[in-house]
N, C-alpha and C positions, 0 to 999 in steps of 0.2 A: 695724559691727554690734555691738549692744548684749544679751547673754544675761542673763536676768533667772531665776535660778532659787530658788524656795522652799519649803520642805514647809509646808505651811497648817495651822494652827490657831485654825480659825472657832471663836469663843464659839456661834456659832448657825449653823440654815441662811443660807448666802449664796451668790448667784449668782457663776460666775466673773469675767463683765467687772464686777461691780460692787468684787467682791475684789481683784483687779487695781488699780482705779481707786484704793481705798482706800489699797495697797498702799504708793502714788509710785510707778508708774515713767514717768511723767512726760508721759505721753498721756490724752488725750480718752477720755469711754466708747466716743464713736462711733468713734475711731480703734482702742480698744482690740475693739471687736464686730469690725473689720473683719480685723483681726490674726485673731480666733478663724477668721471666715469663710476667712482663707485660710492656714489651717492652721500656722498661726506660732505659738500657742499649745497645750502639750501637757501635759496630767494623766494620769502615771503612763506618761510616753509613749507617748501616744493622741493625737490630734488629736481634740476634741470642738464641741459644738454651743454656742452664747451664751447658753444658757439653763440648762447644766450646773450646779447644784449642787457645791458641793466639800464633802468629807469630814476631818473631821481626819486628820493622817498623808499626803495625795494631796502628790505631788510635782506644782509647777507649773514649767514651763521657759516664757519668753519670748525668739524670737530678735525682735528690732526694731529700725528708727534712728531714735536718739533726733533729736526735732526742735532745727533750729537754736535756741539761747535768744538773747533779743534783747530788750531795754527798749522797753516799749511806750511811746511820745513824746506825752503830748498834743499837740493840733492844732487851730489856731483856723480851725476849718471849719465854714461855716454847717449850722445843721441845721433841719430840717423836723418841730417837735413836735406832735405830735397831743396828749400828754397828760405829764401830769409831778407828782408829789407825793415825800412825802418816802424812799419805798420804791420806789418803779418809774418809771419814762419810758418811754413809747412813743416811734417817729419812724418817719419817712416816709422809707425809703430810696431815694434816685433810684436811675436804673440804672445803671450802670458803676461802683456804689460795692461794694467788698468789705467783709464784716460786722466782720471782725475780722483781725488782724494774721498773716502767715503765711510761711514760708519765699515768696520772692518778693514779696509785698506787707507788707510791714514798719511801711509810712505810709501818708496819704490813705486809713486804712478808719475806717469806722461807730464801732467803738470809739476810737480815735486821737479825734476828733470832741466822743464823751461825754466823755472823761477832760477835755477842757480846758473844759467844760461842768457836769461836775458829777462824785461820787462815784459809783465802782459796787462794788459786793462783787467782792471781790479771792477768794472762796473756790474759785474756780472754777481754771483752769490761769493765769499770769499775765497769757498775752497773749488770755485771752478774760475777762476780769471784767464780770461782770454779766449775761456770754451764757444766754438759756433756748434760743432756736431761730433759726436763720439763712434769709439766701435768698442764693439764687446770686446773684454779682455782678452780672450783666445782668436780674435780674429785680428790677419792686420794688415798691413798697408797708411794710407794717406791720409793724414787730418791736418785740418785748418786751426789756427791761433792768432786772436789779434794781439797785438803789440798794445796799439794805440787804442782810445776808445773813438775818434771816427771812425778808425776800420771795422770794432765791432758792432759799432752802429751802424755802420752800410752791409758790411757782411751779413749782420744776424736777419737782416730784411732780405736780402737777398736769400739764404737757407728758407725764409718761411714764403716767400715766392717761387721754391723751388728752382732758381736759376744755377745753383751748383750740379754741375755735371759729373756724375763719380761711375764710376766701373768697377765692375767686383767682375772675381775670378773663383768660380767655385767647382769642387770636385761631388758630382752627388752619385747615389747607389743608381743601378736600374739604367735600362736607355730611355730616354726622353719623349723618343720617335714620331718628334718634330724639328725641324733646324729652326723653330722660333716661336713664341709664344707668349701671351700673356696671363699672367695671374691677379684677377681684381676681386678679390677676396676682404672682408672686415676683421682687422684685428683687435682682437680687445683683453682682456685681464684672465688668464685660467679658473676655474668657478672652481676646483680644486686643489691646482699646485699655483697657488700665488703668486711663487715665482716666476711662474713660466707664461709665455703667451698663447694665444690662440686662434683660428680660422672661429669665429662665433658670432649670432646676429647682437648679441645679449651686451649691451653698455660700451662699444665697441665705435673703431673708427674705421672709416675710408682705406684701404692699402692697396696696391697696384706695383708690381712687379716686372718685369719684361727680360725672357731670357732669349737665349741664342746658343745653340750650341756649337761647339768649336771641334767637339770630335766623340765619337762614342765608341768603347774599349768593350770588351766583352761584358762586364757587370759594372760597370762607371760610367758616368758622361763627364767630362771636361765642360763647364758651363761658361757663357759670359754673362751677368746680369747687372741689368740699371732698374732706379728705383725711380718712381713717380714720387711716391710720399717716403717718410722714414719714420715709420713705427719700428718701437720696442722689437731687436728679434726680427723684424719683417724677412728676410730673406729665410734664414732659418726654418721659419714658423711657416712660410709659404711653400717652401718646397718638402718641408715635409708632412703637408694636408696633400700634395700630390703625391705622396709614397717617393717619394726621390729626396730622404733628408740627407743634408751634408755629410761626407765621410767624418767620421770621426767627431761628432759633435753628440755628446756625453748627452744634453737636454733634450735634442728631439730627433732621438733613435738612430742616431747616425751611428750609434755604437753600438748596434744591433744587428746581428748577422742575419740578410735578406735568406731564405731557403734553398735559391738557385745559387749561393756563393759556395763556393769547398771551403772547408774547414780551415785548409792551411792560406791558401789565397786570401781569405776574411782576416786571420791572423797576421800575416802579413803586411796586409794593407794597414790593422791599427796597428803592429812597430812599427812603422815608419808615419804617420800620423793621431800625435796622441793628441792633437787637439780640431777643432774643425777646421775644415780644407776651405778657409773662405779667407780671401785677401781683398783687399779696396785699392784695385791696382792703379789707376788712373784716374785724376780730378784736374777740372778746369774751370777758371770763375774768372770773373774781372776785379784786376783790382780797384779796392774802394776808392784809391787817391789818382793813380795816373789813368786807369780805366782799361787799362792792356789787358787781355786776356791770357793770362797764367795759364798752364797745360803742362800737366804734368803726370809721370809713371814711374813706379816702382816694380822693382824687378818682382818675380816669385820670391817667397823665402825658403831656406833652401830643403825643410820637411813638405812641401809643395812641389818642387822642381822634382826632388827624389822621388816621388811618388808619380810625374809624372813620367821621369826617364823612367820607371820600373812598370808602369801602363804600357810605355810605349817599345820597350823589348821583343 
């Protein structure tokens, strides 16, 4: 366990996780929000909110473990480019691939891939250069990588103003029996499975959701969803507080046979999707340097397509 303690002397207002980050102590903002959320972090010995303001003179204490450090290895792994110039790459992550490098996944991820492919901006922590926004390893589709560190510096402000436009395509249990809706629900850390996220009021943040259905099968809905914020999990974890979790998603009961499915239909459905039915089909942003706006789509992949041609039978 790692204590991080400093009295702060901000030139200006600044937020805490963002003072932190500046700081070194050697974690992610998202890791360091998460720290705040679960009371790891304390000013003036208080446990405070991720949005706190620090004052010159505030005593900050951080208890943390620091992550293991490790040389990220390039890796001549094929990749799937949707777009590329001399500041940004997009790519098309299949499913099973992790974004970037991590205590237990070291090699074989997304970035390992870019590095033996091209340059990324190294400003970021080391084993994530270039990262703006991730997807979970079994889900997949389109992410953003800067090249250059202008691009990630216009980029990363752009994600935390919310101006990237993304589309997911998701297959969930149950019909919907709405053509559209929203879900603005708080997520925040599981009070028992650690790893998992949650619909909960308790240490929790903002999330908002917006679906749209594209067609409903006897026991599936065929989803389109955009996201207001990008928590941990959010799609996941939102659709399945409304009993419509993702097919095929092992963590929040998509691998659970709903009552009203038959045995063989339920079975079938998970052979042909062993992992969750969620893809990030389409993303549109501006670029940081010419200011064009990028727009771009990725097909289904093809345990996605199969399951929708065997719906659609």
């Amino acid at each position: 366990m790692t204590e991080f303690t400093r009295i702060a002397r901000p030139k200006e207002k600044i937020r805490l996780d963002k003072y932190l980050y500046k700081a070194g102590i050697g974690v992610s903002r998202t890791q360091i929000q998460r720290l705040i959320l679960e009371g790891k972090v304390l000013v003036n010995d208080h446990p405070v909110k991720v949005h706190t303001n620090l004052n010159p003179g505030d005593k900050v204490v951080v208890n943390y473990e620091k992550p293991t450090r490790f040389k990220v290895i390039p890796e001549a792994i094929p990749l799937d480019i949707a777009y590329e110039d001399a500041d940004v790459i997009v790519v098309n992550k299949p499913p099973g691939m992790v974004t970037h490098p991590a205590p237990g996944h070291p090699t074989g991820t997304l970035v390992n891939a870019l590095l033996h492919h091209c340059d990324l901006s190294f400003q970021t922590e080391r084993t994530r250069p270039g990262v703006l926004h991730r997807l979970d390893q079994h889900t997949s589709g389109l992410l953003v990588f800067a090249k250059s560190d202008i691009a990630l510096t216009l980029l990363a402000r752009d994600v935390e103003l919310h101006k990237f436009k993304r589309k997911y395509i998701a297959f969930v249990w149950g019909k919907m029996g709405l053509p559209e809706g929203t879900i603005d629900a708080p997520i925040g850390r599981h009070t028992i499975e650690r790893k998992q996220m949650a619909v909960t009021p308790l240490r929790s943040r903002s999330a908002v959701t917006y679906f749209k259905t594209i067609k409903e099968f006897k026991y599936i809905t065929h989803l389109a969803v955009k996201l207001e914020t990008g928590r941990t999990h959010q799609i996941r974890v939102h659709l399945s507080h409304l009993n419509h979790p993702v097919v095929g998603d092992l963590t929040y009961d998509g691998r659970a046979r709903p009552p009203e499915v038959p045995l063989e239909e339920f079975n079938k459905t998970m052979q042909i999707m062993t992992r969750q039915a969620l893809h990030a089909e389409s993303l549109a942003f501006i670029h940081p340097i010419s200011k064009k706006e990028i727009s771009l789509q990725a097909p289904l992949p093809p345990d996605m397509q199969e399951l929708l041609d065997y719906l659609s039978k």
